[in-house]
C-alpha positions as CSV (number, residue, x, y, z in Angstrom):
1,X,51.3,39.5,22.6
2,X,52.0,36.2,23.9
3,X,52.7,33.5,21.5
4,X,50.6,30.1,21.2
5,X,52.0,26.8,20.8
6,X,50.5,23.7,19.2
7,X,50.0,22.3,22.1
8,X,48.2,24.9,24.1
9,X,45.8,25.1,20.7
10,X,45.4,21.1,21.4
11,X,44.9,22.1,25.1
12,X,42.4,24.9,24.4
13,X,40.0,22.4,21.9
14,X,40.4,19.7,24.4
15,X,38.8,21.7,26.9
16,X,36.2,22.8,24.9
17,X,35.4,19.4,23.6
18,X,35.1,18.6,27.3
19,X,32.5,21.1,28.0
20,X,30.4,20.5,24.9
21,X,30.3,16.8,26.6
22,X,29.4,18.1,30.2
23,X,26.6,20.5,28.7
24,X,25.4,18.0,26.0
25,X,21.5,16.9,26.0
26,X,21.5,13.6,25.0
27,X,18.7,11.9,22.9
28,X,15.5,11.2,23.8
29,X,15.1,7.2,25.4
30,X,12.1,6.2,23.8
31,X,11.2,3.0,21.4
32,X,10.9,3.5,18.0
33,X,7.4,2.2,17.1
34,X,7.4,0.2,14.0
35,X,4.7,1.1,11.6
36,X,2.8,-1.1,9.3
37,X,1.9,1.1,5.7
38,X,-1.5,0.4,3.6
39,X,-4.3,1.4,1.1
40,X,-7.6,1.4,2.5
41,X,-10.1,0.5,-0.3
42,X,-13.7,-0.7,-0.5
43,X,-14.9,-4.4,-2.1
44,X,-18.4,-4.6,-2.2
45,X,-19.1,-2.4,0.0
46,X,-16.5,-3.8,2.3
47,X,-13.7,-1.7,4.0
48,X,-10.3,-3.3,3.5
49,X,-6.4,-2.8,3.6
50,X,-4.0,-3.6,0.7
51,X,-0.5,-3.9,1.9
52,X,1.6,-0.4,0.9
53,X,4.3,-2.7,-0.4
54,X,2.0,-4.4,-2.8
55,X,0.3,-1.1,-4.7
56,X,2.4,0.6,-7.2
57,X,0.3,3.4,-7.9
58,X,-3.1,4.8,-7.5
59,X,-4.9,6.3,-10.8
60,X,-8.5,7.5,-11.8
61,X,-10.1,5.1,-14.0
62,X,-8.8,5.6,-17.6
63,X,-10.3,7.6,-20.3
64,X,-10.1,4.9,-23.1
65,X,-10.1,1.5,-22.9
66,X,-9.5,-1.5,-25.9
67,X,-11.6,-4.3,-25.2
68,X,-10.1,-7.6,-25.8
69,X,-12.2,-9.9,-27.2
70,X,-13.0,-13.7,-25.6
71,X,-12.1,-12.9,-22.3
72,X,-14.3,-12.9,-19.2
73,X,-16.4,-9.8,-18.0
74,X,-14.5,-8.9,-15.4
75,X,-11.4,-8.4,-17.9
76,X,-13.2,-4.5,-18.8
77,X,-10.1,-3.9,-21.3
78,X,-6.6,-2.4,-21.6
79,X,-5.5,1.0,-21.1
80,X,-2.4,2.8,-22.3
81,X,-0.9,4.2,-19.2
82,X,2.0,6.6,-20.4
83,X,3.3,4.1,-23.2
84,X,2.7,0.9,-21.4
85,X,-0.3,-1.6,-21.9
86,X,-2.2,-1.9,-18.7
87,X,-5.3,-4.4,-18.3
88,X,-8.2,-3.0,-16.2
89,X,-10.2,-5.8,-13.8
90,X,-13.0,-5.2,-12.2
91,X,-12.0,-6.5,-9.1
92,X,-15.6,-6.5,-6.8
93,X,-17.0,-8.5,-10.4
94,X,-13.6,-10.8,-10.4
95,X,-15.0,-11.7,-7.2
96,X,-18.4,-12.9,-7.6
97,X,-19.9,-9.4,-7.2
98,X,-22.2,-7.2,-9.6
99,X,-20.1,-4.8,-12.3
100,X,-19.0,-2.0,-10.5
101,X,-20.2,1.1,-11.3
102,X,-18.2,3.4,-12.5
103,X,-18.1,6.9,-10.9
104,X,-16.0,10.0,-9.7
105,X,-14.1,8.0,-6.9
106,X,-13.4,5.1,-8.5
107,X,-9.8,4.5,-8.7
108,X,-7.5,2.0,-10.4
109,X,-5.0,0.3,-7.9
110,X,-2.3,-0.7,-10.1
111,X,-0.2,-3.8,-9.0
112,X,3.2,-5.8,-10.3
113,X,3.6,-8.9,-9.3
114,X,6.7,-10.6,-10.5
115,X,7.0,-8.1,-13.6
116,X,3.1,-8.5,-14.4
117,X,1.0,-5.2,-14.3
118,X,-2.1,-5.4,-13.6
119,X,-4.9,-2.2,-12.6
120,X,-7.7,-3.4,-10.9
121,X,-10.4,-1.3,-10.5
122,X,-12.0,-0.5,-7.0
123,X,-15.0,2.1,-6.4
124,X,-13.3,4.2,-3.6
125,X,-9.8,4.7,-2.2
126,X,-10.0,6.2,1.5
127,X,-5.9,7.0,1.2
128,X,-2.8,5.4,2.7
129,X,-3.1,4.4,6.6
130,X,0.3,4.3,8.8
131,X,-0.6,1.0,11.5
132,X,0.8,0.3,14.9
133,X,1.5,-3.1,15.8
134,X,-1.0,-2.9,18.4
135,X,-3.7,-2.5,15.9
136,X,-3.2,-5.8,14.2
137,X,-5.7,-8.0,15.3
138,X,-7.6,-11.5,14.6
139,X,-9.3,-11.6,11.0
140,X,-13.1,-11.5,11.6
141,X,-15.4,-13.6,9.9
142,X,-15.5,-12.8,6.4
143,X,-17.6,-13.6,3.6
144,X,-16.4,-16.6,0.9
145,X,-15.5,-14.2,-1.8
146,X,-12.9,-12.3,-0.1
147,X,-11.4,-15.1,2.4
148,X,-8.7,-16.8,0.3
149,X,-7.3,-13.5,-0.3
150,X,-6.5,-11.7,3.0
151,X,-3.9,-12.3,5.9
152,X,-4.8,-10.7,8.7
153,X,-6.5,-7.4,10.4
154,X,-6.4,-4.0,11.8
155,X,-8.5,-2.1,13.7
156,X,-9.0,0.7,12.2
157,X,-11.0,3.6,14.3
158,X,-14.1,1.4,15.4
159,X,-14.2,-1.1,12.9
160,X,-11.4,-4.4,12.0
161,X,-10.3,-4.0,8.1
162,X,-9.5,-6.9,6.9
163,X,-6.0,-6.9,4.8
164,X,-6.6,-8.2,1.3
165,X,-2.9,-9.3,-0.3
166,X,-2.6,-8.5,-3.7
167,X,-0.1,-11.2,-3.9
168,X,-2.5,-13.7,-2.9
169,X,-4.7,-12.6,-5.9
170,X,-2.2,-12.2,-8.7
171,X,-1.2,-15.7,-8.1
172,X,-5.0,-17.0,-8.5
173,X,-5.0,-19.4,-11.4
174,X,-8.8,-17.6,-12.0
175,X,-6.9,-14.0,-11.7
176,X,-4.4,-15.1,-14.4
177,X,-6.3,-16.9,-17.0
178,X,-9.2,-14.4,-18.4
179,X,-10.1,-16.2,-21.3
180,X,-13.1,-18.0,-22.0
């Protein structure tokens, strides 16, 4: 048996670190699309995008609510949502429209805006859309009720979805204030 040295064993990797390199596929060369992450939601009837970032969690609409009394109509009550008190707004009535009508698919959109919760309830949640930046696009002409509260557009399969900020809303003086 011959014997091996230290520096034939440095040899013997260096050679195979050199082949590894010769034979190595390198990664692919393609640009990493950026995506853009939101909630599509109805308002009236009205297909729009809350930004991901700005809705904490989705939940039905809860079995019990307190009413508070001497706040507006829109103010439907509070819910205890696993030990914390949650006011539920009807969002589509907050915003001029008639009292939503509660049903299977209506869903409670729950934000936090600077450490205020806040669920506001929509009729129907379409689920969580991933956006190319090619899809944003000019905001179309909207009606009065929902303007001051979006900032842009997609397009979204054949239609433009408006992107209504939640920010924007919590930070209404009318949004804060539900007293009479």
């Amino acid at each position: 048996m011959t014997e091996t040295t230290s520096a034939d064993l440095l040899q013997l990797l260096q050679t195979i670190e050199n082949r590894s390199h010769q034979y190595a596929v390198g990664l692919p060369k393609h640009k990493i699309q950026q995506y853009w992450e939101g909630v599509l939601f109805s308002i009236s009837g009205l297909g729009v995008i809350a930004p991901l970032q700005e809705v904490k969690e989705i939940l039905n609409y809860p079995e019990e609510l307190t009413q508070v009394p001497g706040t507006q109509a829109w103010l439907l009550g509070m819910a205890n949502i696993r030990g914390n008190l949650l006011p539920i707004i009807d969002l589509q009535q907050f915003l001029g429209g008639a009292p939503l009508v509660i049903g299977r698919r209506s869903r409670v959109l729950v934000i936090n805006h600077q450490g205020v919760y806040s669920g506001l309830l929509v009729g129907n949640v379409q689920g969580m859309r991933h956006f190319l930046e090619e899809q944003c696009t000019g905001v179309p002409i909207l009606p009065e009720y929902i303007r001051q509260f979006v900032q842009g557009a997609y397009q979204v399969e054949d239609a433009v979805r408006p992107v209504f900020s939640m920010n924007l809303l919590a930070e209404n003086t009318e949004f804060r204030v539900a007293s009479l």
